[in-house]
N, CA and C of each residue as an Amber inpcrd file, in Angstrom:
protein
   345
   0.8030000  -1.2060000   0.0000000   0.0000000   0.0000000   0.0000000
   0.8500000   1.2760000   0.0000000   2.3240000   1.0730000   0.6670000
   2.7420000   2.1820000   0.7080000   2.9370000   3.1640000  -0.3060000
   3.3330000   2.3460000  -2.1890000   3.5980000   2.7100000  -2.8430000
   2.4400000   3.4460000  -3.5330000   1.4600000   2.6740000  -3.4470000
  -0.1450000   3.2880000  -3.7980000  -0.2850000   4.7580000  -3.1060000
   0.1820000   5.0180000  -1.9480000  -0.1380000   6.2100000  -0.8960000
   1.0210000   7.4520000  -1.1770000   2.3250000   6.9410000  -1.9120000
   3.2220000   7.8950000  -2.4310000   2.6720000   8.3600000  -3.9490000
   2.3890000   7.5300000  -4.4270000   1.9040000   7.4720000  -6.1500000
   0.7880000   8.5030000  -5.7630000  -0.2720000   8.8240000  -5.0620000
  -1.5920000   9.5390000  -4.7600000  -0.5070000  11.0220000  -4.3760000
   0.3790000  10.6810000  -3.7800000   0.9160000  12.2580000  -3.2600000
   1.4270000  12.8500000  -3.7190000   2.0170000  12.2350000  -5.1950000
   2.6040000  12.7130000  -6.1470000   1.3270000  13.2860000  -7.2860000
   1.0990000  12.5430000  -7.7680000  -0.5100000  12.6170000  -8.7230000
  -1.5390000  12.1350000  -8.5630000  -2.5140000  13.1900000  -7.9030000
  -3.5920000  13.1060000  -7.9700000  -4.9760000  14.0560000  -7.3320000
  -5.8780000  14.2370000  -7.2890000  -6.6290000  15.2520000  -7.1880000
  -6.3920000  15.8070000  -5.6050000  -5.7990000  16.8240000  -5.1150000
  -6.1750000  17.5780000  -3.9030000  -5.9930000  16.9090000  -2.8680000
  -7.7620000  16.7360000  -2.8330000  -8.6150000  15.4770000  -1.6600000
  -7.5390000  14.2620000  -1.7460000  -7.2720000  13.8410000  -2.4290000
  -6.7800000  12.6470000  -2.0690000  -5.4510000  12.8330000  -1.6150000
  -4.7010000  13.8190000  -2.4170000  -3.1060000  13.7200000  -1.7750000
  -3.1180000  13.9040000  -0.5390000  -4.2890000  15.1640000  -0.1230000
  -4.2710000  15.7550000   1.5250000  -4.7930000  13.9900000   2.3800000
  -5.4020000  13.2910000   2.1210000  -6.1000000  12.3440000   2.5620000
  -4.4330000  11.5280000   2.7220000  -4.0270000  10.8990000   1.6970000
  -2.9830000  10.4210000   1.7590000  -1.7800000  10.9490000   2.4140000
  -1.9460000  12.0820000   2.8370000  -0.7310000  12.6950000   3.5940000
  -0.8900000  12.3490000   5.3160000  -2.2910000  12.7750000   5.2270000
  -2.7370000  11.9680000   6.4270000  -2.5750000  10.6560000   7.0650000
  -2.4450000   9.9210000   6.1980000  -2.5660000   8.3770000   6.7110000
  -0.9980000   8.5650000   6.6890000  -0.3280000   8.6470000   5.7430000
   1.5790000   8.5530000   5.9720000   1.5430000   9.3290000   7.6970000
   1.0130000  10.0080000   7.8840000   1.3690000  10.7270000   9.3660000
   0.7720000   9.9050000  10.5050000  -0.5490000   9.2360000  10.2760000
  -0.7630000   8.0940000  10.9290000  -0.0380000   7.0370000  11.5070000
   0.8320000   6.5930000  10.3220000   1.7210000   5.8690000  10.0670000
   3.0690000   5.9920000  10.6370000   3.2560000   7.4220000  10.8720000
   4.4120000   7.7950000  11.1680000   4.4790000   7.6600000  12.6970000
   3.1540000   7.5880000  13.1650000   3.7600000   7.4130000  14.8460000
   3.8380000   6.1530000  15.3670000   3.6430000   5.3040000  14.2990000
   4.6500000   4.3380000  15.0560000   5.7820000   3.5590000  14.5340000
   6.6620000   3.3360000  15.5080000   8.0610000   3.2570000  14.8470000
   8.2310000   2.0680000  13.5680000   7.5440000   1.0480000  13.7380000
   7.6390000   0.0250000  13.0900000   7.5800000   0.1060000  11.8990000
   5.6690000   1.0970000  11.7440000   4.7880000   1.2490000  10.5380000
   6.2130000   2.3750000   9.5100000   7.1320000   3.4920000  10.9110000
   7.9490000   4.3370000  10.2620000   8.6120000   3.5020000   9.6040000
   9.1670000   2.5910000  10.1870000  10.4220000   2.1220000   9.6290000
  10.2120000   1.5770000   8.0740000   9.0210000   0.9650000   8.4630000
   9.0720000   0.3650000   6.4880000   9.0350000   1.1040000   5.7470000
   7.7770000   2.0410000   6.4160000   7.2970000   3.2240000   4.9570000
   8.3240000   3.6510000   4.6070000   9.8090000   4.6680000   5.5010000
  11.1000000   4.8730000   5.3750000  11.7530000   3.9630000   4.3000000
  11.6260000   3.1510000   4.6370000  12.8680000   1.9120000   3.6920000
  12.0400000   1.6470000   2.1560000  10.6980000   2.1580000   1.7780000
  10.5800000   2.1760000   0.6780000   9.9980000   3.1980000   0.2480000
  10.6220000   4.5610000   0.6190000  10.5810000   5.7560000   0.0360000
  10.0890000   6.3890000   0.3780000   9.1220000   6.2420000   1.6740000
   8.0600000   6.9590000   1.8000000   8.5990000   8.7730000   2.6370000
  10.0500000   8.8420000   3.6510000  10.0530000   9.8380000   4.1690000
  10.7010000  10.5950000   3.1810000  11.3730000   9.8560000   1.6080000
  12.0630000  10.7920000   0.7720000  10.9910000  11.5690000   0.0520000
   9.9410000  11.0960000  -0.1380000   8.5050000  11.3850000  -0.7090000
   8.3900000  12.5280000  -0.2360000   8.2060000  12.4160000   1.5220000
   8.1420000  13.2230000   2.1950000   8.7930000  14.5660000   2.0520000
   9.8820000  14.3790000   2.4600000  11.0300000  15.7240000   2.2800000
  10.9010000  16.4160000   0.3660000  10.6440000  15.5440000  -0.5210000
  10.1160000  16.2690000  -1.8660000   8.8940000  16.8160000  -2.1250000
   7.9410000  16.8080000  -0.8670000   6.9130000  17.5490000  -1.2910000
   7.2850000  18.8560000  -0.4590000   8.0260000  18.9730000   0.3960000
   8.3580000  19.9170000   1.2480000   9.6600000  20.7540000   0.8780000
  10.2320000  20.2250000  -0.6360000  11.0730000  21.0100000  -1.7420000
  10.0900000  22.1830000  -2.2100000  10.7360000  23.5190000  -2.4420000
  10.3140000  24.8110000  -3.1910000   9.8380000  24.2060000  -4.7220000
   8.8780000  24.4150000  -4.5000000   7.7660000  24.1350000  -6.0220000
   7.4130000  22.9060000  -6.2650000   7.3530000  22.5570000  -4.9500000
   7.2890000  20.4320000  -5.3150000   5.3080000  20.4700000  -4.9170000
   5.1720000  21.3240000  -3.4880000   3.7710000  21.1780000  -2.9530000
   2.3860000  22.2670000  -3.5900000   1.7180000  21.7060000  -3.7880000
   0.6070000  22.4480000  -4.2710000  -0.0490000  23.7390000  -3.4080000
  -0.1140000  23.4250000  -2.1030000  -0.4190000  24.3120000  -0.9580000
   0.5130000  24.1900000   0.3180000   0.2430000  25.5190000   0.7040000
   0.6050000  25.2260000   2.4320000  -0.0720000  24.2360000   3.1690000
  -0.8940000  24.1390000   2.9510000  -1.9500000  22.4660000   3.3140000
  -1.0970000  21.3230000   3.5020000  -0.1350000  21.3080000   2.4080000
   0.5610000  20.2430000   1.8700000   1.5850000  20.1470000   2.7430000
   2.1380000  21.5710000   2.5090000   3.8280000  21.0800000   3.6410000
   3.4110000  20.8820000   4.8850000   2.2070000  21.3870000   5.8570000
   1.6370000  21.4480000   6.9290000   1.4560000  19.8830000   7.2040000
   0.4540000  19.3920000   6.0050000   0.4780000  17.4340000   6.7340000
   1.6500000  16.9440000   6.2740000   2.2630000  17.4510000   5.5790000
   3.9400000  16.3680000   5.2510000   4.7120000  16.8950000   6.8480000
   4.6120000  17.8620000   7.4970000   5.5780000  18.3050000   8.3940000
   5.1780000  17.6610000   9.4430000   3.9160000  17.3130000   9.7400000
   3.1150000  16.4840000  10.5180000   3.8950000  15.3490000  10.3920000
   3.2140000  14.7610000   9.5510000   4.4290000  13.1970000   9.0770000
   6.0130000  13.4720000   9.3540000   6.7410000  14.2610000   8.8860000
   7.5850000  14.3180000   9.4240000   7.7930000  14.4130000  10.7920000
   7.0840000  15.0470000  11.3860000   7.6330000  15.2110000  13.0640000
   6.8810000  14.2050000  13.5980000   6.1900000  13.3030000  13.2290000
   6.0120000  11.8780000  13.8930000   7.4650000  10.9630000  13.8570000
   8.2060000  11.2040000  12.7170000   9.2570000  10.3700000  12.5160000
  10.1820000  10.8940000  13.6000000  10.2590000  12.1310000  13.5090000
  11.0140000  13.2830000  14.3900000  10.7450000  12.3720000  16.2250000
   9.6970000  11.8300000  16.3940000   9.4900000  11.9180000  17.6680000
   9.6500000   9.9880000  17.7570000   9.2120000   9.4860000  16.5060000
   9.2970000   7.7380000  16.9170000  10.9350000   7.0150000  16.2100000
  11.1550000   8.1570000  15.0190000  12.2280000   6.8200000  14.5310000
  13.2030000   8.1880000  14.2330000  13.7290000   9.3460000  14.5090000
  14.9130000  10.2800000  14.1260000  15.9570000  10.0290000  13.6910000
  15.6060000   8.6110000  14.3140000  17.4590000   7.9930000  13.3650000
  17.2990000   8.5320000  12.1270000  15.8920000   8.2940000  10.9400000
  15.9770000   8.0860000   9.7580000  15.9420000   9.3360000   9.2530000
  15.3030000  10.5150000  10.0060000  15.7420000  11.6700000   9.4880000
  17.6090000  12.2040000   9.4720000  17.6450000  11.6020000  10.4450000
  19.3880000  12.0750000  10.9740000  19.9740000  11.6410000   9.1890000
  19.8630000  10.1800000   9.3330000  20.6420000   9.2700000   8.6020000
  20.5360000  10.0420000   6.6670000  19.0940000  10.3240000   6.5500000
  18.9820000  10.3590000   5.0770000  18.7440000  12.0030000   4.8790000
  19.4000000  12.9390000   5.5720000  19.6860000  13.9250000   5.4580000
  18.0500000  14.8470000   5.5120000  17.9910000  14.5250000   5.7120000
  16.5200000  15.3760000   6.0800000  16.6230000  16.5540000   6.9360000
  17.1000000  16.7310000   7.8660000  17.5980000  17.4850000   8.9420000
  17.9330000  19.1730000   8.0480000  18.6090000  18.7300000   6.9660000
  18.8080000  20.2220000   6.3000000  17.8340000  20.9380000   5.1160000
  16.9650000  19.4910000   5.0260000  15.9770000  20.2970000   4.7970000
  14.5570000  21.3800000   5.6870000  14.5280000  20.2750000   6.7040000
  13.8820000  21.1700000   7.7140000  14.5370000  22.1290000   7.9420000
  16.1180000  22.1960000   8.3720000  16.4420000  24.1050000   8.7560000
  15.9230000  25.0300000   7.5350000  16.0880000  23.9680000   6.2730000
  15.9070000  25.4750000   5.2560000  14.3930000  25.8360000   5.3180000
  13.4890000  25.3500000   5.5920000  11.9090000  25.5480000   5.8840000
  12.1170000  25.8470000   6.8690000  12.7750000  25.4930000   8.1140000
  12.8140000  26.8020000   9.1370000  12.6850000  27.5610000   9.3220000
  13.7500000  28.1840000   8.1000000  14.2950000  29.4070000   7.4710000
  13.7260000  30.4740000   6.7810000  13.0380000  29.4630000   5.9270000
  12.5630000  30.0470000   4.7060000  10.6600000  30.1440000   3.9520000
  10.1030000  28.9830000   4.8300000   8.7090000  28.9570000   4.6360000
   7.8540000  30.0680000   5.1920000   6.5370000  30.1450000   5.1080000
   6.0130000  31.2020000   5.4800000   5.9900000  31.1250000   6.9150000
   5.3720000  31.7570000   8.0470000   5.3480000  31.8380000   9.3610000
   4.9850000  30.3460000   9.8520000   3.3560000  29.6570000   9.5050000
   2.9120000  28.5950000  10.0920000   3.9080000  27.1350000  10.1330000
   4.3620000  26.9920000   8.5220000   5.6430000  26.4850000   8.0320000
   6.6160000  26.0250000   8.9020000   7.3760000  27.3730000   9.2640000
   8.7910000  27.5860000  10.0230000   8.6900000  27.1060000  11.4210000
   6.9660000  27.4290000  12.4470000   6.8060000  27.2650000  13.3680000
   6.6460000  25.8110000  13.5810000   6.3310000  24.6710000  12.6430000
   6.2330000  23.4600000  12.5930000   7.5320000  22.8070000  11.9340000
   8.4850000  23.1740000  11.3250000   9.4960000  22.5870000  11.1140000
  10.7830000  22.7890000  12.5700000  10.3030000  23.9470000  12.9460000
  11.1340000  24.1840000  14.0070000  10.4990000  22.7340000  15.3400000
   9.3110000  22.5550000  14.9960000   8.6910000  21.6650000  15.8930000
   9.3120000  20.2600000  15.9540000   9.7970000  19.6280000  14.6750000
  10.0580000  18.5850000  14.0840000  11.3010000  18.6840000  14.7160000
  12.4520000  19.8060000  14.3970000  13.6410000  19.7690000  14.7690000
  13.6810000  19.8590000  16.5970000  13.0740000  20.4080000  17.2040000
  13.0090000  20.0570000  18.4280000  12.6980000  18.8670000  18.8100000
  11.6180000  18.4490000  18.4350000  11.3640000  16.7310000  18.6160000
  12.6840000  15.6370000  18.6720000  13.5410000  16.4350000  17.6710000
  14.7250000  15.2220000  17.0950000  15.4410000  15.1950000  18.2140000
  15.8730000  16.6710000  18.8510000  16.1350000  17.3160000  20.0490000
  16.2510000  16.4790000  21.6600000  15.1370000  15.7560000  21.6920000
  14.3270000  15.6570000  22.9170000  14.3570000  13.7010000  23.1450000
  14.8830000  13.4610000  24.9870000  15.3820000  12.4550000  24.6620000
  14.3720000  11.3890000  24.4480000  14.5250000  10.1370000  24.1430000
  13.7070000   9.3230000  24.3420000  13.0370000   8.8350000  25.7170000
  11.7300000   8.5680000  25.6090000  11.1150000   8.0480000  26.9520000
  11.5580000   6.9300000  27.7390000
């Protein structure tokens, strides 16, 4: 399914990508469900919709950043590892206000020790 749920986030109407962004963030809180989706593309998916001119709306980077900071809080290794980390500073940096305040969220998460 995972590939079905990247394929929708790449092409396809609105409703569904936002729908599908959702469930990847579902997905993302728990470490296990992270780990696979991770190992077959799913957080690189991630970090390319959250590339300058990749997302259709702020809608978009908002539930991808979601998904991301689930990973941020259950599996960070995989952000550490596959460079993700510099993309969040540059949306830090550089997204509009709501954006920056949720990527900064993600990077604190990575931050913060385990339970």
């Amino acid at each position: 399914y995972t590939s079905f749920l990247l394929a929708i986030v790449e092409k396809d109407t609105v409703e569904c990508q936002l729908t599908a962004l959702r469930i990847l963030w579902a997905v993302s809180m728990d470490r296990d469900a992270a780990e696979l989706v991770g190992m077959l593309g799913g957080l690189q998916a991630l970090m390319g919709v959250l590339q300058e001119g990749r997302s259709q709306s702020n809608e978009h980077r908002l539930l991808c950043l979601d998904a991301v900071q689930g990973y941020a809080i259950t599996y960070k290794e995989a952000l550490i590892s596959s460079g993700s980390v510099a993309e969040l500073l540059r949306v830090a940096r550089f997204g509009d206000r709501t954006v920056q305040i949720k990527a900064a969220m993600c990077l604190r998460n990575m931050a913060l020790k385990d339970p």
